[in-house]
C-alpha positions, 0 to 999 in steps of 0.5 A: 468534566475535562480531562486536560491533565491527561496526555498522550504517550509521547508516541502519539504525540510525535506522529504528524496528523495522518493525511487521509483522516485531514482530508477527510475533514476538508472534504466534509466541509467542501460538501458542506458547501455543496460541492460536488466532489470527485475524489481521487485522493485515496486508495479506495477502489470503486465498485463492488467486490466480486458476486462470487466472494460475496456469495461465498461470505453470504454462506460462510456467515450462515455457518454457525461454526464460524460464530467463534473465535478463528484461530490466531493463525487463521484458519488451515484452509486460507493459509493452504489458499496463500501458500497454493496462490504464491505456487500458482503466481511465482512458482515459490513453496512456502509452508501454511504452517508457519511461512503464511499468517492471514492479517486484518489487511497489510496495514495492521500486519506492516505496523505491527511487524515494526512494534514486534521487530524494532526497539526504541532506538533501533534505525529503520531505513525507509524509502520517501516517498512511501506508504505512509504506513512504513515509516509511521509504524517505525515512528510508533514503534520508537525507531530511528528512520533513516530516509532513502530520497528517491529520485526521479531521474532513478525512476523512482527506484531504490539506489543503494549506493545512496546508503552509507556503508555506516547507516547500513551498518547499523540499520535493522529493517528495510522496508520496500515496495514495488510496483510503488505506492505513491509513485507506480514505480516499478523495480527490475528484477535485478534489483531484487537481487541486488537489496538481497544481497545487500540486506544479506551483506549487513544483515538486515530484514528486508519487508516487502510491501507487494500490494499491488502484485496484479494491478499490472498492465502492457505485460508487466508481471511484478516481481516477488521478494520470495522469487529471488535466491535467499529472499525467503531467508532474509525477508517477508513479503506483504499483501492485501485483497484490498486493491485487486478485489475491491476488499478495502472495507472487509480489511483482510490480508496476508504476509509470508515469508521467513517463519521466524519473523512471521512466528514472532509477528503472531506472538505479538497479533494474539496478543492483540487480536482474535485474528479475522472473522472465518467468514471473511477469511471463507470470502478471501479464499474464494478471492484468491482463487477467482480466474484469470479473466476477472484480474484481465478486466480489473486490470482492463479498467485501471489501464483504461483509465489511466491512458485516459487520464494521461491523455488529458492532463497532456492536453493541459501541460502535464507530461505524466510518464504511464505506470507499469502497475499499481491504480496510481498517477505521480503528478508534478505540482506546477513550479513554484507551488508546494503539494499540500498548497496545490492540493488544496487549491484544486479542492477548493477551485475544483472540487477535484481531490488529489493527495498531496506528495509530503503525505508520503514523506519529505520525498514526495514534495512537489508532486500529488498522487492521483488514484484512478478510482473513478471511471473515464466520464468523473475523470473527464469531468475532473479535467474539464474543471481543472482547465475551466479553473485554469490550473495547468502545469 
């Protein structure tokens, strides 16, 4: 039996297919063509997460008393573990009681803030290109998205003037994020205090997505929403152990920031969740409070890598400025062809997956974000398809 006569809420209807699960159909069918493929689409980090971690998770999950329910907040251990990490990093005070709530990973937390903050209707500025997650949690939500084109010659970097005075007017939330997510893009910390001060001016809550807070290299130490006088006020920031502690598939993360608008998330999360399991959350402690050494060789590798990478593709006609943070290159299409087009070209001449630009909004046309999970000989093997395949810039 069919159930042709039931449809999808017009919410689901209106988002466009999500990029990641398209991909992932195509490179199913290039490996069932015998493709040996590398994949550099997603943000997926290679290797394993940390022998400490793991053991610590081992333990937790032999605890009987983490069997249940966590508590919807999580638990008083990792939120004091949060709230310690912001002291230790940015030397910022923040109350586990109500400033810290643990998350099933910043995706669930950022899509979910939308639905508890914006109305149908309501306008949601938002730069492009972005995470894909900052403008289709709005979407869902029933939001008006305002775009924010970012521009090259900017640095990819937020100008606020760009902004009408009567859309500002009217916006509710502004969501951000540097070090960048495609781009790499990083933003001084004068311009922090500039989006402070403008959110304070036509009141708006700003959301920062701050995922790639220690994926930084050459001495770049990224800025803080919540370092900058009044941040706290106006604003909530967002994290993941996704990306610095290769904890993409235990799906944990964090948001901090004003306690009224992290209460009114929770409210909204209980429910829809139980919260993440204790053991887990046992496990991102342990994360957190790794030594210094270990981000120096996460952060080792990537910068590794991405010199590595940013060297070949010069060699083949592409002039890729080297990122401050993030595990990301933002490559130029060659002239002439659209991104999903090259992209799919250098799936199927190359078996080499890059992610498409419009993926991350009409700002991302014309150029592929590469992700540097992979170590130096698959991307020399990547490049020396690329130019047996003749595909140069």
């Amino acid at each position: 039996m069919t159930l042709d006569w039931i449809s999808p809420a017009d919410r689901l209807q209106a988002l466009p297919p999500y990029v990641f699960a398209r991909l992932d159909e195509l490179k199913a069918r290039a490996r069932e063509q015998g493709l040996d493929l590398i994949d550099l689409g997603m943000g997926n980090p290679d290797g394993a997460t940390p022998q400490p971690v793991v053991e610590a998770a081992i333990a937790a999950v032999q605890n009987s008393a983490n069997h249940g329910y966590p508590p919807f907040e999580g638990t008083a251990s990792f939120r004091k573990t949060i709230t310690n990490w912001y002291r230790r990093r940015y030397n910022v005070e923040l109350d586990p009681n109500s400033e810290a709530l643990p998350l099933l990973g910043s995706k669930e937390g950022l899509t979910h803030l939308a639905i508890a903050y914006i109305n149908p209707g309501d306008l949601v500025l938002v730069p492009s290109p972005a995470y894909p997650a900052h403008f289709r949690g709005p979407a869902i939500a029933g939001g008006k998205i305002h775009s924010i084109i970012l521009k090259p010659e900017n640095d990819w970097v937020i100008d606020l003037a760009d902004i009408p005075d009567a859309v500002a007017e009217q916006a509710k939330i502004l969501y951000f994020n540097y070090p960048s997510n495609p781009t790499g893009a990083t933003a001084p910390r004068e311009f922090f205090k500039d989006i402070v001060a403008f959110a304070r001016k036509f009141q708006i809550l700003l959301v920062h997505d701050l995922c790639y807070a220690e994926l930084a290299f050459d001495g770049y130490e990224p800025t803080s929403l919540l370092e900058i006088p009044g941040g706290k006020e106006i604003g909530v920031e967002f994290h993941t152990l996704s990306k610095t502690y290769n904890m993409a598939g235990w799906r944990v993360g964090f948001v901090v920031g004003n306690s009224r608008i992290i209460q009114g998330l929770r409210t909204l999360k209980t429910n829809l969740d139980y919260g993440i399991f204790a053991a887990i959350q046992t496990a991102a402690e342990t994360a957190l409070q790794l030594p210094d050494r270990y981000l120096t060789e996460v952060q080792e590798r990537y910068r590794t890598r991405r010199d590595f990478l940013i060297n070949g593709l010069a060699e083949l006609g592409w002039n890729v400025p080297k990122p401050l943070a993030t595990m990301y290159l933002w490559v130029p299409c060659p002239p002439g062809i659209g991104s999903t087009d090259f992209a799919l070209n250098v799936l199927q001449q190359t078996g080499v997956v890059v992610t498409p630009g419009n993926a991350f909004g009409i700002g991302g046309e014309g150029y592929v974000r590469v992700s540097l999970i992979a170590d130096c000989d698959r991307l020399g093997e990547a490049l020396r398809r690329l130019k047996q395949a003749n595909i140069h810039f």
